[in-house]
LUMLUMDREN-2810 file (N, C-alpha, C; in Angstrom, 1 decimal):
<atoms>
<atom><aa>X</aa><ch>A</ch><at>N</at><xx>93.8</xx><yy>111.9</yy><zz>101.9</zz></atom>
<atom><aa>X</aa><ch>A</ch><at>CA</at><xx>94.5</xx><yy>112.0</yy><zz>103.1</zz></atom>
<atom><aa>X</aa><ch>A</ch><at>C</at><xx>93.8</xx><yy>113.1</yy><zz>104.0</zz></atom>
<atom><aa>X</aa><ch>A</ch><at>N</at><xx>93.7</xx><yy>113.1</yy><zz>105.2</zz></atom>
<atom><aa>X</aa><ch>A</ch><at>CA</at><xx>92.9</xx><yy>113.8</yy><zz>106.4</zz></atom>
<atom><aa>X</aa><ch>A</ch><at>C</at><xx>94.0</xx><yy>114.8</yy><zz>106.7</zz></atom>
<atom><aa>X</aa><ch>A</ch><at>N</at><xx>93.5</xx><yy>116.1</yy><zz>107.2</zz></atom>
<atom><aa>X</aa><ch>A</ch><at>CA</at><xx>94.3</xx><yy>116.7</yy><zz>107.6</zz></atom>
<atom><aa>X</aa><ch>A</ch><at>C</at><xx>93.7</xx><yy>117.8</yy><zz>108.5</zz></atom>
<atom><aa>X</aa><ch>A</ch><at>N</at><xx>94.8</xx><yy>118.4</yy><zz>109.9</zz></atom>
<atom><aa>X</aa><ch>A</ch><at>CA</at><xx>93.8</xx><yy>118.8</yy><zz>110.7</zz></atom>
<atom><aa>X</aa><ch>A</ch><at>C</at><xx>94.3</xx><yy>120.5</yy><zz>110.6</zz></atom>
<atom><aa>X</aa><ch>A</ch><at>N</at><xx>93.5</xx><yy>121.3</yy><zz>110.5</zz></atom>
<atom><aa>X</aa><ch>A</ch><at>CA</at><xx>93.6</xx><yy>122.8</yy><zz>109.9</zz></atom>
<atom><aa>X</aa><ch>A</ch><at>C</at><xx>94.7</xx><yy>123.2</yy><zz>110.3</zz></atom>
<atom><aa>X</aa><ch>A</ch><at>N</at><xx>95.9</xx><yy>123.7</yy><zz>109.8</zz></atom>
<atom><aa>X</aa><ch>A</ch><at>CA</at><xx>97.4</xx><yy>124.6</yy><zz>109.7</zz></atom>
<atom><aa>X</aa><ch>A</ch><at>C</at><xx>98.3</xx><yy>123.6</yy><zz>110.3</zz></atom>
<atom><aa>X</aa><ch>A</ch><at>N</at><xx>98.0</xx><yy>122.2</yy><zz>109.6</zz></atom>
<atom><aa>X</aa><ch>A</ch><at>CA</at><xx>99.2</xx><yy>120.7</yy><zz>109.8</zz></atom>
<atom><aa>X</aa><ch>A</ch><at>C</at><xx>99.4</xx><yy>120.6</yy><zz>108.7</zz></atom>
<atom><aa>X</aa><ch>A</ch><at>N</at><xx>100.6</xx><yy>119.8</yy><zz>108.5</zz></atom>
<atom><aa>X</aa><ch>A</ch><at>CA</at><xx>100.7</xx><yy>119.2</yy><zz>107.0</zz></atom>
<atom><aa>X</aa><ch>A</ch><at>C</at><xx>101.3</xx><yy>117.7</yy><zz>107.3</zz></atom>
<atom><aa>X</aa><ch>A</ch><at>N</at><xx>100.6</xx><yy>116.7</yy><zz>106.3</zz></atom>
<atom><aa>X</aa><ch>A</ch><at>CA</at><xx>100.7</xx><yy>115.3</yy><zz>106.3</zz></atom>
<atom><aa>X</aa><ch>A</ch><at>C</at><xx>101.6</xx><yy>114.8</yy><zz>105.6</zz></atom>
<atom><aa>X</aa><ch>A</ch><at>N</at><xx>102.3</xx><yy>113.9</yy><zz>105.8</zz></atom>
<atom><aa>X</aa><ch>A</ch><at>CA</at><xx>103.1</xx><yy>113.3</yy><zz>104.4</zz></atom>
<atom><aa>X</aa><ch>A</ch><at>C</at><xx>103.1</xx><yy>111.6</yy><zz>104.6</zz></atom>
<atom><aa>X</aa><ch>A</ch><at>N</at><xx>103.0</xx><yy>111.3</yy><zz>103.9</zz></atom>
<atom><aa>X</aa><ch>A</ch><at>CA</at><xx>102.8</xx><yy>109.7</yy><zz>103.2</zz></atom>
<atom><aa>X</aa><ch>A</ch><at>C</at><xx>104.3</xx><yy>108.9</yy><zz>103.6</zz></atom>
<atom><aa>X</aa><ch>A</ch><at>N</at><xx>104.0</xx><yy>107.9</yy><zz>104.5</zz></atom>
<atom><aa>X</aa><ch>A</ch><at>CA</at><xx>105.5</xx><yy>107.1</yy><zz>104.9</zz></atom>
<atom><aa>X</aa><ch>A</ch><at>C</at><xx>105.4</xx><yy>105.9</yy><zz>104.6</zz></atom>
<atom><aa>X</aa><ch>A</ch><at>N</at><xx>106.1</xx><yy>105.0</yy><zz>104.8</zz></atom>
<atom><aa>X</aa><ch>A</ch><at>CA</at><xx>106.1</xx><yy>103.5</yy><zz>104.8</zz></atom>
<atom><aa>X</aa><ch>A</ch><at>C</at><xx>106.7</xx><yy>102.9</yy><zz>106.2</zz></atom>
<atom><aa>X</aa><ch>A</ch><at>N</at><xx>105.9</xx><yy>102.2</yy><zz>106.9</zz></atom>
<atom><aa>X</aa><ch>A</ch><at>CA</at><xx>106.3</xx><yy>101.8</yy><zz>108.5</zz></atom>
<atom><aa>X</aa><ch>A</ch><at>C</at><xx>107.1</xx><yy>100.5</yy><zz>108.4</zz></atom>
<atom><aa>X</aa><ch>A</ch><at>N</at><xx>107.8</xx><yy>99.9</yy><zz>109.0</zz></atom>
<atom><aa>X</aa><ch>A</ch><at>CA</at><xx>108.3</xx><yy>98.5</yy><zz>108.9</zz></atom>
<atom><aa>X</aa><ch>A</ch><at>C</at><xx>109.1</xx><yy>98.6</yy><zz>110.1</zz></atom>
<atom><aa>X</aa><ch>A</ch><at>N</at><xx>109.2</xx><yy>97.0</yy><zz>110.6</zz></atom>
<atom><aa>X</aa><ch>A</ch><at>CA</at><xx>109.9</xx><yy>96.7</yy><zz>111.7</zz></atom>
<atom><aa>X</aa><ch>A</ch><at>C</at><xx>111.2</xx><yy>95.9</yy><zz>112.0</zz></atom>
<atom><aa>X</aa><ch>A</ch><at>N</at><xx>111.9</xx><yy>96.2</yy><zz>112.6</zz></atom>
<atom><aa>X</aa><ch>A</ch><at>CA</at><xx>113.3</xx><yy>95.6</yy><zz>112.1</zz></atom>
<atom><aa>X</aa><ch>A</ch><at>C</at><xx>113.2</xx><yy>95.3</yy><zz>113.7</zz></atom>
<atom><aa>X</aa><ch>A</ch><at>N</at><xx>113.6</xx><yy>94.0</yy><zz>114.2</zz></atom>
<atom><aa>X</aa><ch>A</ch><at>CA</at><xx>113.6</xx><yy>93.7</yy><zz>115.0</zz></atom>
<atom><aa>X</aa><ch>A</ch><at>C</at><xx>112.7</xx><yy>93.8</yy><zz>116.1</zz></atom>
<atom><aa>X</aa><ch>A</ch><at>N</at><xx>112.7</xx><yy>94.8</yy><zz>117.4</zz></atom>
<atom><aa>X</aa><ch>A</ch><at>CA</at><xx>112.1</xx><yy>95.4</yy><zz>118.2</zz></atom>
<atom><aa>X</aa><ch>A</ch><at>C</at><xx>111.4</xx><yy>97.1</yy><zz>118.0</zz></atom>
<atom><aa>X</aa><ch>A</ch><at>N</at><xx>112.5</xx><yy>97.3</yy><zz>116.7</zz></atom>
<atom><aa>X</aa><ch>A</ch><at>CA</at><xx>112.1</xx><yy>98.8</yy><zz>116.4</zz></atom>
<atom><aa>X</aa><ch>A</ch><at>C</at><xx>111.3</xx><yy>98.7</yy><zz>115.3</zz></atom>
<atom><aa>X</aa><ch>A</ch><at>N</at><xx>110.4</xx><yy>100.2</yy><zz>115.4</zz></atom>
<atom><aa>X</aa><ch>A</ch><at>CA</at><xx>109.6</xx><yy>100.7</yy><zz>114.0</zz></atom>
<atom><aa>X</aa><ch>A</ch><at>C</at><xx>110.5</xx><yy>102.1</yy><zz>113.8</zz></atom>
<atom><aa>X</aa><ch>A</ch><at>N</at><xx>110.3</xx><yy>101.7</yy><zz>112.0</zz></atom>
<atom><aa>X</aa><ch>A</ch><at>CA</at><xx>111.2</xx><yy>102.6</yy><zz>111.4</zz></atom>
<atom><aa>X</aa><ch>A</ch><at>C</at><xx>110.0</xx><yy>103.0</yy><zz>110.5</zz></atom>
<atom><aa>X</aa><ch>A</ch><at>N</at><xx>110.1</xx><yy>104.1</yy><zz>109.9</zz></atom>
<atom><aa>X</aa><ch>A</ch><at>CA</at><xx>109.5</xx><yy>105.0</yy><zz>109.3</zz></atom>
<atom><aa>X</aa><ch>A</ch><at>C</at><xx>110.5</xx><yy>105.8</yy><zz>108.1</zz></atom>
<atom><aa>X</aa><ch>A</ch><at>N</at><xx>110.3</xx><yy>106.0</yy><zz>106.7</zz></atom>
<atom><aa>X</aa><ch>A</ch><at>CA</at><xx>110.6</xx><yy>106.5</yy><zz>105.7</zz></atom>
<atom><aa>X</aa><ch>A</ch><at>C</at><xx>109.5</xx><yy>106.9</yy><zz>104.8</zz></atom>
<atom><aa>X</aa><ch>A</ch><at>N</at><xx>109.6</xx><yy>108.4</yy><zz>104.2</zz></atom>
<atom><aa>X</aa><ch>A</ch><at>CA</at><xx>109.4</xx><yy>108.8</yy><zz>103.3</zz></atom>
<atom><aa>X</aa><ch>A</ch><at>C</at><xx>108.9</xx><yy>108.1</yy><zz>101.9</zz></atom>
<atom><aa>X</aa><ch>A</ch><at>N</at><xx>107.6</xx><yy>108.1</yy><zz>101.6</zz></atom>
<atom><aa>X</aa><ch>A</ch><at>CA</at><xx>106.7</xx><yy>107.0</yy><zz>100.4</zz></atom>
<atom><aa>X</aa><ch>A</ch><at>C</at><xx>107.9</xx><yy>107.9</yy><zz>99.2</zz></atom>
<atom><aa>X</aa><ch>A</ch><at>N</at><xx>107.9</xx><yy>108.7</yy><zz>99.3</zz></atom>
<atom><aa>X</aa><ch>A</ch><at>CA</at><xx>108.8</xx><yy>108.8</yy><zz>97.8</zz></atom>
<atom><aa>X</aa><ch>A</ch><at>C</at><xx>109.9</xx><yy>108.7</yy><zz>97.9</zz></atom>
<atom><aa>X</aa><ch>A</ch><at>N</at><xx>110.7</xx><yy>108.1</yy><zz>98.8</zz></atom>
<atom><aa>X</aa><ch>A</ch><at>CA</at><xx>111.9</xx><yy>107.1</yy><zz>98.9</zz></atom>
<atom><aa>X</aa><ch>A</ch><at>C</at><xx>111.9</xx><yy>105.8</yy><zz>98.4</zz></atom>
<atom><aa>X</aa><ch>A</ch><at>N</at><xx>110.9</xx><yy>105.4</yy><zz>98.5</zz></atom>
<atom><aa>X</aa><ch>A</ch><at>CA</at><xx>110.5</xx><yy>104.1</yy><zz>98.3</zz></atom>
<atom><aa>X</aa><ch>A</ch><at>C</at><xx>110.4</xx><yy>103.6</yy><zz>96.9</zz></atom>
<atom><aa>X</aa><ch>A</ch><at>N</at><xx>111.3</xx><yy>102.9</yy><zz>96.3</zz></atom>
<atom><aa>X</aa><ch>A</ch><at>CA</at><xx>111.0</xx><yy>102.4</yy><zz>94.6</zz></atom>
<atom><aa>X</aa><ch>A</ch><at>C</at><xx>110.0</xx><yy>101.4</yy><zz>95.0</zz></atom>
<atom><aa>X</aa><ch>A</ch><at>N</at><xx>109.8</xx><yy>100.2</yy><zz>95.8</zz></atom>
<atom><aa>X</aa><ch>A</ch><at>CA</at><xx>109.0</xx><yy>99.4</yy><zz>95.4</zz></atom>
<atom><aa>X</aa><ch>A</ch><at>C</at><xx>108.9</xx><yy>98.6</yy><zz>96.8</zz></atom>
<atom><aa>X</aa><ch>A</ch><at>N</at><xx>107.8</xx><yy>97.3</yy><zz>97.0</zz></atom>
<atom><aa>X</aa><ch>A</ch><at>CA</at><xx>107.8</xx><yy>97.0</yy><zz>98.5</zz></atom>
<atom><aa>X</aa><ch>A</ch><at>C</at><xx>107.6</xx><yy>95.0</yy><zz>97.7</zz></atom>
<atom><aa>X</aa><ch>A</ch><at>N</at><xx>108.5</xx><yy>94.7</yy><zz>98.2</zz></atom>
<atom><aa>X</aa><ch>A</ch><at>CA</at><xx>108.4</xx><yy>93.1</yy><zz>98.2</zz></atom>
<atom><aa>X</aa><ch>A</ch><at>C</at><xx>108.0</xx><yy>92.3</yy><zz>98.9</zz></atom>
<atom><aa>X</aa><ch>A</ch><at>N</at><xx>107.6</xx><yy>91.2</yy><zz>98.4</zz></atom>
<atom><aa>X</aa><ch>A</ch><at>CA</at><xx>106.5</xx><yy>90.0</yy><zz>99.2</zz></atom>
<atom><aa>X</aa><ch>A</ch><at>C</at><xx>108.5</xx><yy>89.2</yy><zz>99.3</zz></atom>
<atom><aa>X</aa><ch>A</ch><at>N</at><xx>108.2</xx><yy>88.4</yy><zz>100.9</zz></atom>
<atom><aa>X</aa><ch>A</ch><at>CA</at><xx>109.9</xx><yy>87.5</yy><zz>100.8</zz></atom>
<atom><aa>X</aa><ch>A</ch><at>C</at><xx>109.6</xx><yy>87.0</yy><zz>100.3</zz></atom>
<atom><aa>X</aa><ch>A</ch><at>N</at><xx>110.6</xx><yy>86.5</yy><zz>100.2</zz></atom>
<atom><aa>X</aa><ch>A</ch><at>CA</at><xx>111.4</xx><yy>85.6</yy><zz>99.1</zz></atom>
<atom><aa>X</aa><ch>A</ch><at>C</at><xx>112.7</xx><yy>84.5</yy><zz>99.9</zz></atom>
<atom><aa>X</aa><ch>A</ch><at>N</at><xx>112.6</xx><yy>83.3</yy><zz>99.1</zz></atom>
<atom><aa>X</aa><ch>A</ch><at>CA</at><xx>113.4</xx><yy>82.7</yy><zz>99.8</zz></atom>
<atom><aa>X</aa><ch>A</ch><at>C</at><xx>115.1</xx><yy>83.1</yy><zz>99.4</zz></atom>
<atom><aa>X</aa><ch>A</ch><at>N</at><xx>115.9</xx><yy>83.0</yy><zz>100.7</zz></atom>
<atom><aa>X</aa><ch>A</ch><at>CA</at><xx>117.5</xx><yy>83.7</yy><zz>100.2</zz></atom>
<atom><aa>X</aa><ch>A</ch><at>C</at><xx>118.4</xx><yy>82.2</yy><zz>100.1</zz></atom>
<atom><aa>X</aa><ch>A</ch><at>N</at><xx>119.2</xx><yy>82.4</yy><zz>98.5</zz></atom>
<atom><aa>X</aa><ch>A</ch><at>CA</at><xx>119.9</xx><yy>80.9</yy><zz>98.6</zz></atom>
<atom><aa>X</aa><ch>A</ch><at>C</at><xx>121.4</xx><yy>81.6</yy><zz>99.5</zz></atom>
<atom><aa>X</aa><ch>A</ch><at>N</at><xx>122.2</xx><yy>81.3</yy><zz>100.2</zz></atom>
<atom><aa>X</aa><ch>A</ch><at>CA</at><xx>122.6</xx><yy>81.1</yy><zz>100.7</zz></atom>
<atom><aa>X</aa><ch>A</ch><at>C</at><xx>124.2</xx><yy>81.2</yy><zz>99.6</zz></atom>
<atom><aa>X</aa><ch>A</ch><at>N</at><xx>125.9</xx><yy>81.7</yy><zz>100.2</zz></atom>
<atom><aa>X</aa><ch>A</ch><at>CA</at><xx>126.7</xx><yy>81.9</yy><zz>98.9</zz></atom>
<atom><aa>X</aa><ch>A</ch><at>C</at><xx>127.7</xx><yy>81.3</yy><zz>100.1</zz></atom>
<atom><aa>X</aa><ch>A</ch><at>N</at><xx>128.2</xx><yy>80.1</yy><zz>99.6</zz></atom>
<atom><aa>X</aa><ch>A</ch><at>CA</at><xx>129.4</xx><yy>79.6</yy><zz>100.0</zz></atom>
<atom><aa>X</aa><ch>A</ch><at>C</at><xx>130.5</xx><yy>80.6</yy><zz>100.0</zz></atom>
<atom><aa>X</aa><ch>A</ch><at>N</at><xx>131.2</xx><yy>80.4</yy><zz>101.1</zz></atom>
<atom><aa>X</aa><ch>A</ch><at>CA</at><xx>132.2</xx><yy>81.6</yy><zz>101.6</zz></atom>
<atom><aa>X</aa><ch>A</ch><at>C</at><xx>132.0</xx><yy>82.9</yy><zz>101.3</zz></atom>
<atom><aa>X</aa><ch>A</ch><at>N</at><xx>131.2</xx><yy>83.1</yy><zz>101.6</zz></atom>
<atom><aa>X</aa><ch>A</ch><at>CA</at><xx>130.3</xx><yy>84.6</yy><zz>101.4</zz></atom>
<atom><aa>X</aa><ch>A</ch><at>C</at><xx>130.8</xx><yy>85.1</yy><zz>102.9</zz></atom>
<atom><aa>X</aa><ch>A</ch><at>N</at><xx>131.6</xx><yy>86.5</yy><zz>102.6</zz></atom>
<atom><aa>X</aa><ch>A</ch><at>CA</at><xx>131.3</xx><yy>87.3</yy><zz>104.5</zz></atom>
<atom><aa>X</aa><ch>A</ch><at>C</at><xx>130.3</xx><yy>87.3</yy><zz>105.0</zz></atom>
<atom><aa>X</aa><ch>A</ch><at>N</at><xx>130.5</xx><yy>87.0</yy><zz>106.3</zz></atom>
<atom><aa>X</aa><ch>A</ch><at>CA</at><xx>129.5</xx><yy>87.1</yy><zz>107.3</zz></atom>
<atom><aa>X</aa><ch>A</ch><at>C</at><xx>128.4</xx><yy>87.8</yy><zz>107.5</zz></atom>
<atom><aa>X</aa><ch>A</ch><at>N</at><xx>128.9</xx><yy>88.9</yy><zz>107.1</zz></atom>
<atom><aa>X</aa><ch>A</ch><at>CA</at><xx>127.6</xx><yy>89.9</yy><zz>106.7</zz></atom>
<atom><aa>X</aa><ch>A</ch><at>C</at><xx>126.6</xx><yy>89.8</yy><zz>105.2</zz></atom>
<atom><aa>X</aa><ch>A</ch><at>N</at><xx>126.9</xx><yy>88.8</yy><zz>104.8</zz></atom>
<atom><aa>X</aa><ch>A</ch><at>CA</at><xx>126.2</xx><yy>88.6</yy><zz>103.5</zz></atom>
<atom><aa>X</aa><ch>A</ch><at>C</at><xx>125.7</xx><yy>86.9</yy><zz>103.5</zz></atom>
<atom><aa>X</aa><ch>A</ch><at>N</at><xx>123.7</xx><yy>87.1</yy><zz>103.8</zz></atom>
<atom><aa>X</aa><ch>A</ch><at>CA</at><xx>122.9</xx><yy>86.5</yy><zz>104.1</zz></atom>
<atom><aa>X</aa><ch>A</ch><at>C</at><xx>123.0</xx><yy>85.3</yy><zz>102.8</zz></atom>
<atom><aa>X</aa><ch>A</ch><at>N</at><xx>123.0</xx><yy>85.9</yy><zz>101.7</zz></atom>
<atom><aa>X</aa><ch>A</ch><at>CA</at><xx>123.1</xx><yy>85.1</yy><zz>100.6</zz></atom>
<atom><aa>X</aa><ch>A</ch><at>C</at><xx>122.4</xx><yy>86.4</yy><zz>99.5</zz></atom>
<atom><aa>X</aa><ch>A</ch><at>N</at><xx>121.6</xx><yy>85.4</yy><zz>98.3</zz></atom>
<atom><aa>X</aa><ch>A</ch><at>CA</at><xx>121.2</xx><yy>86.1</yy><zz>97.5</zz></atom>
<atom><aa>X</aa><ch>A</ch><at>C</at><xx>119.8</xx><yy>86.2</yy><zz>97.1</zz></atom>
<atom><aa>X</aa><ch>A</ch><at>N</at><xx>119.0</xx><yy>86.4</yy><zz>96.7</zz></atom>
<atom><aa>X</aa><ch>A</ch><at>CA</at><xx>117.7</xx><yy>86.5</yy><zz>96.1</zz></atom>
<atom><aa>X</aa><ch>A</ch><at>C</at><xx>117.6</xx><yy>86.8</yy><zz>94.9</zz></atom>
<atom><aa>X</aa><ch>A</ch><at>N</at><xx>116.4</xx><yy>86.2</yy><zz>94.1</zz></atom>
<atom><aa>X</aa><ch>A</ch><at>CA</at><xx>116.4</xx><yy>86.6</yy><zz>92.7</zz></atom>
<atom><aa>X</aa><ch>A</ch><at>C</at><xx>114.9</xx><yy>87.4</yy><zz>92.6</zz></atom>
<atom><aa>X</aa><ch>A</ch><at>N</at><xx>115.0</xx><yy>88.7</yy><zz>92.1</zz></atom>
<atom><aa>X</aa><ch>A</ch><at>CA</at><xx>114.3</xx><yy>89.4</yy><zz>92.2</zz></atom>
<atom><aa>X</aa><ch>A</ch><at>C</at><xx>113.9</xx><yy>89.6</yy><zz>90.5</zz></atom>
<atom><aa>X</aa><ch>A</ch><at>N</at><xx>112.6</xx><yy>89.5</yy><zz>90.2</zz></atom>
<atom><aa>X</aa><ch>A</ch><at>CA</at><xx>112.2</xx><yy>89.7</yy><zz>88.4</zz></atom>
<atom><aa>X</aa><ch>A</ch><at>C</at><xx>113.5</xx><yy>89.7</yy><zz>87.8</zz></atom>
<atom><aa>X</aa><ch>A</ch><at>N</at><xx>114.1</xx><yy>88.4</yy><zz>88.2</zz></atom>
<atom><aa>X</aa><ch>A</ch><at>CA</at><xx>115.3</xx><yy>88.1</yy><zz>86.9</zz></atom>
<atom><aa>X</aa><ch>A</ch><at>C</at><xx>116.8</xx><yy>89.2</yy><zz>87.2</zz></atom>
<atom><aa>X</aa><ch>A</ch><at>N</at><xx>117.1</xx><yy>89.5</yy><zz>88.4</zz></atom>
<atom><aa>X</aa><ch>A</ch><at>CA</at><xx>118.0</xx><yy>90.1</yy><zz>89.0</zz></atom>
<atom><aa>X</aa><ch>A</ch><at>C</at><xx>118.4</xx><yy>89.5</yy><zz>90.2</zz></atom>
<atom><aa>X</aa><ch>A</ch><at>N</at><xx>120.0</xx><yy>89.6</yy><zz>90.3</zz></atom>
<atom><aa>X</aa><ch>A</ch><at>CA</at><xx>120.5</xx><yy>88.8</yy><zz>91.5</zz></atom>
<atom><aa>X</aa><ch>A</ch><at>C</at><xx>120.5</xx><yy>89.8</yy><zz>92.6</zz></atom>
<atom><aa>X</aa><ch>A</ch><at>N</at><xx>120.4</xx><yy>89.7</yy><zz>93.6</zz></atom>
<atom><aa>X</aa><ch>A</ch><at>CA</at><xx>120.7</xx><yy>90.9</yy><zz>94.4</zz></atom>
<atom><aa>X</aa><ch>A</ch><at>C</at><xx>121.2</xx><yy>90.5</yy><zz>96.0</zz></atom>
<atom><aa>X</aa><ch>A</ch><at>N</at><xx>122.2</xx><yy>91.0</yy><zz>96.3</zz></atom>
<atom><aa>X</aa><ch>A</ch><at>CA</at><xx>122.5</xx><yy>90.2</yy><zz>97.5</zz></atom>
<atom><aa>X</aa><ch>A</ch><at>C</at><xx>122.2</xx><yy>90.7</yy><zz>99.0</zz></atom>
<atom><aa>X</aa><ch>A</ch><at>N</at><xx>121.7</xx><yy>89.8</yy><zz>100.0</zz></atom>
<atom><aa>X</aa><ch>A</ch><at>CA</at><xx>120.8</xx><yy>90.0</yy><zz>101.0</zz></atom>
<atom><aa>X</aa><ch>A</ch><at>C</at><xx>121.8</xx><yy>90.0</yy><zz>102.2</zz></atom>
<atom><aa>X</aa><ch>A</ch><at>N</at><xx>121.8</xx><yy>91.3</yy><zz>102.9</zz></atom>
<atom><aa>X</aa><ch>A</ch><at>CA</at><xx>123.0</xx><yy>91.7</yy><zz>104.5</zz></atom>
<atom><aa>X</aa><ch>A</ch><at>C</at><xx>122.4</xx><yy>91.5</yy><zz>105.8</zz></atom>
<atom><aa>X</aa><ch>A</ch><at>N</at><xx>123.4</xx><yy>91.3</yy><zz>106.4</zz></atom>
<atom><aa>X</aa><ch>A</ch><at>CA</at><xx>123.1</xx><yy>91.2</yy><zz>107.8</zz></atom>
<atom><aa>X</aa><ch>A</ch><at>C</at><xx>122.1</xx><yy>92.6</yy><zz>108.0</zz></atom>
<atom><aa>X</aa><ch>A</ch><at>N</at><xx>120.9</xx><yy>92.3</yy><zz>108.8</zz></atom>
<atom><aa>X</aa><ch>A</ch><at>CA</at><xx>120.5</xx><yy>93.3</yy><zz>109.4</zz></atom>
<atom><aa>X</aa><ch>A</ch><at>C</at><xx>121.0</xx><yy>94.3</yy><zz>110.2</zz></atom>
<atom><aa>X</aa><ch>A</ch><at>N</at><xx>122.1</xx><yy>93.8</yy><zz>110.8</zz></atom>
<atom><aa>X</aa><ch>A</ch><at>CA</at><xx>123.2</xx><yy>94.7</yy><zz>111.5</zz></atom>
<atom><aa>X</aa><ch>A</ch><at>C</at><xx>123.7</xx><yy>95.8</yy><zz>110.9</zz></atom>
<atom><aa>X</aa><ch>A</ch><at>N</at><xx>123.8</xx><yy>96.2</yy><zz>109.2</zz></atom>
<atom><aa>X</aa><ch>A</ch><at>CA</at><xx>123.8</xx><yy>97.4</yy><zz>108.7</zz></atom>
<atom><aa>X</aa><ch>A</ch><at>C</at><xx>123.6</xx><yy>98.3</yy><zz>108.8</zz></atom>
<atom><aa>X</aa><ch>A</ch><at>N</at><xx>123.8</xx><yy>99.5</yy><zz>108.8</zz></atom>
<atom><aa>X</aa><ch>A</ch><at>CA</at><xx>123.3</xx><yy>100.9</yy><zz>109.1</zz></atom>
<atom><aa>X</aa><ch>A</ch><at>C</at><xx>122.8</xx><yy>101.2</yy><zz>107.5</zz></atom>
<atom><aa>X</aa><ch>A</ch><at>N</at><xx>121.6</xx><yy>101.9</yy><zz>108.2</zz></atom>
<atom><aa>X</aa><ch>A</ch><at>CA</at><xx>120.4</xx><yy>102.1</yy><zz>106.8</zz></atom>
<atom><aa>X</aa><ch>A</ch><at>C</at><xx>120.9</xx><yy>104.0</yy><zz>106.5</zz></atom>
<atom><aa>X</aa><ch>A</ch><at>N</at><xx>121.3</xx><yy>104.2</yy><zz>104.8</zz></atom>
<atom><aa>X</aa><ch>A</ch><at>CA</at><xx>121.9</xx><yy>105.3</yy><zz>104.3</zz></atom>
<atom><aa>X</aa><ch>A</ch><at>C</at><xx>120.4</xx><yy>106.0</yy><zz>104.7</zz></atom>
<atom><aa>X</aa><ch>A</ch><at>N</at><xx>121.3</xx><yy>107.1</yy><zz>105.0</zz></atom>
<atom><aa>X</aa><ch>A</ch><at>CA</at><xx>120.0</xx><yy>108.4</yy><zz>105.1</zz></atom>
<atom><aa>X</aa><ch>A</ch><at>C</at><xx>119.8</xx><yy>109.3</yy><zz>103.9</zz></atom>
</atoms>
């Protein structure tokens, strides 16, 4: 990593949610996934896309409309 004399750098991960770019912290990050298709959960709240199966784990996928924990 480059660095320009009396700065300091830190390692992020960029990604774009909609129209915006968001930025977090690489050591926040456990892990970065390729999509996946989401099955879909009969009478599921509205805010709940469906599910995804992740290496043998169910995990369930939200409306983007969420607010992301700090």
């Amino acid at each position: 990593m480059k660095t320009v004399a009396g700065s300091e750098t830190s390692e992020i991960v960029s990604f774009f949610l909609d129209d915006r770019r968001f930025a977090v912290p690489l050591s926040t990050v456990m892990r970065v996934e390729r999509i996946v298709a989401i099955t879909p959960l009969p009478k599921a709240p509205d805010i709940v896309l469906g599910v995804i199966n992740m290496h043998g784990q169910i995990i369930p996928v939200r409306e983007k409309g969420f607010k992301l924990a700090a």
